[in-house]
C-alpha positions as CSV (number, residue, x, y, z in Angstrom):
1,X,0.0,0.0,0.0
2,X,2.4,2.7,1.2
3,X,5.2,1.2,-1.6
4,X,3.5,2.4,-4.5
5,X,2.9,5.9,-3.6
6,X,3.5,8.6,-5.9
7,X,4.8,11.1,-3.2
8,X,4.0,12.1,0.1
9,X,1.0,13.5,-0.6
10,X,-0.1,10.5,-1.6
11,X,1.6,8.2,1.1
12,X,-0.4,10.3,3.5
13,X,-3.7,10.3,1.5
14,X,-3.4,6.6,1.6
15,X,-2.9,6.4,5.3
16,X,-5.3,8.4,6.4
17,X,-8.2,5.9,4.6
18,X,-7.0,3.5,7.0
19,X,-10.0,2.8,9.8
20,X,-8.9,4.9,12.9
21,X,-6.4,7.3,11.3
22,X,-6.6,10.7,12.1
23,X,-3.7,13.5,11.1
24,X,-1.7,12.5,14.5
25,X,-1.4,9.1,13.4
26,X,-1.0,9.8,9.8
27,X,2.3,11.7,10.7
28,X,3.6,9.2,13.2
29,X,3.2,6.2,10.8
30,X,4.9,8.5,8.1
31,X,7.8,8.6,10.2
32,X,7.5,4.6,11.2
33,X,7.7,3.8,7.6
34,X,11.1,6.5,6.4
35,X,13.2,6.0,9.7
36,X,12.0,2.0,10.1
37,X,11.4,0.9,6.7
38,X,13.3,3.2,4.2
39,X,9.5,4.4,2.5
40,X,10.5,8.0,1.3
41,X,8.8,9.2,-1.2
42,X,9.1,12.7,-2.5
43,X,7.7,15.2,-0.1
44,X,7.4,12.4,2.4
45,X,8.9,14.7,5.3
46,X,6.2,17.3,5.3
47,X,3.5,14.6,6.3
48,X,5.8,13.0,8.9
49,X,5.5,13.8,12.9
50,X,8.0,16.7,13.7
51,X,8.2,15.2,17.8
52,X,10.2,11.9,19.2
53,X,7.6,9.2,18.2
54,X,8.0,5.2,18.0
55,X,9.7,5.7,14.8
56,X,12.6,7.2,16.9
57,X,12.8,4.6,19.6
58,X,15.6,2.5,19.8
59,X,16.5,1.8,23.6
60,X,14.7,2.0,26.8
61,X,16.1,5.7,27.1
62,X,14.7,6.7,23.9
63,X,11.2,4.8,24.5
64,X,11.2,6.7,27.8
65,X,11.4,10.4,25.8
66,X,8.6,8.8,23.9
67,X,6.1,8.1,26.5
68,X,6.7,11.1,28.1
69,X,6.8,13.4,25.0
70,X,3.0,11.2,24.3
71,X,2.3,12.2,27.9
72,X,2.5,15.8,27.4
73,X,0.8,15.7,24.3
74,X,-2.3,14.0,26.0
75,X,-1.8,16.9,28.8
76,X,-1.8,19.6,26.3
77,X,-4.6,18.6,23.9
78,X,-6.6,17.2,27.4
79,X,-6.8,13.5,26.3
């Protein structure tokens, strides 16, 4: 699904017709699939989450700044 895309544009179009994805997780999995999997399309960094997300975790330290960076999200946005 997210291999064929044109761009980012459309990597993020395609995403977002996923049940349960709203902009938030449209940017997050953006960022899953260029710093996990090596999906980059063109354009792909303007749809991709601009805060420490799973897509940056790679040690308890850095799953740590995660949870609290989600934390503060929830605190700010009152979720």
């Amino acid at each position: 699904m997210w291999r064929e895309a044109r761009d980012g544009d459309d990597l993020a179009a395609r995403i977002k017709k996923l049940p349960g994805f709203g902009d938030m997780k449209v940017k997050i999995l953006v960022a899953v699939l260029a710093k996990k999997f090596d999906v980059r399309p063109v354009g792909w960094e303007r749809h991709a989450a601009t805060w420490h997300t799973v897509a940056d975790v790679d040690s308890e330290e850095t799953m740590a700044e995660a949870r609290q960076v989600k934390r503060e999200m929830k605190a700010k946005h009152g979720a």
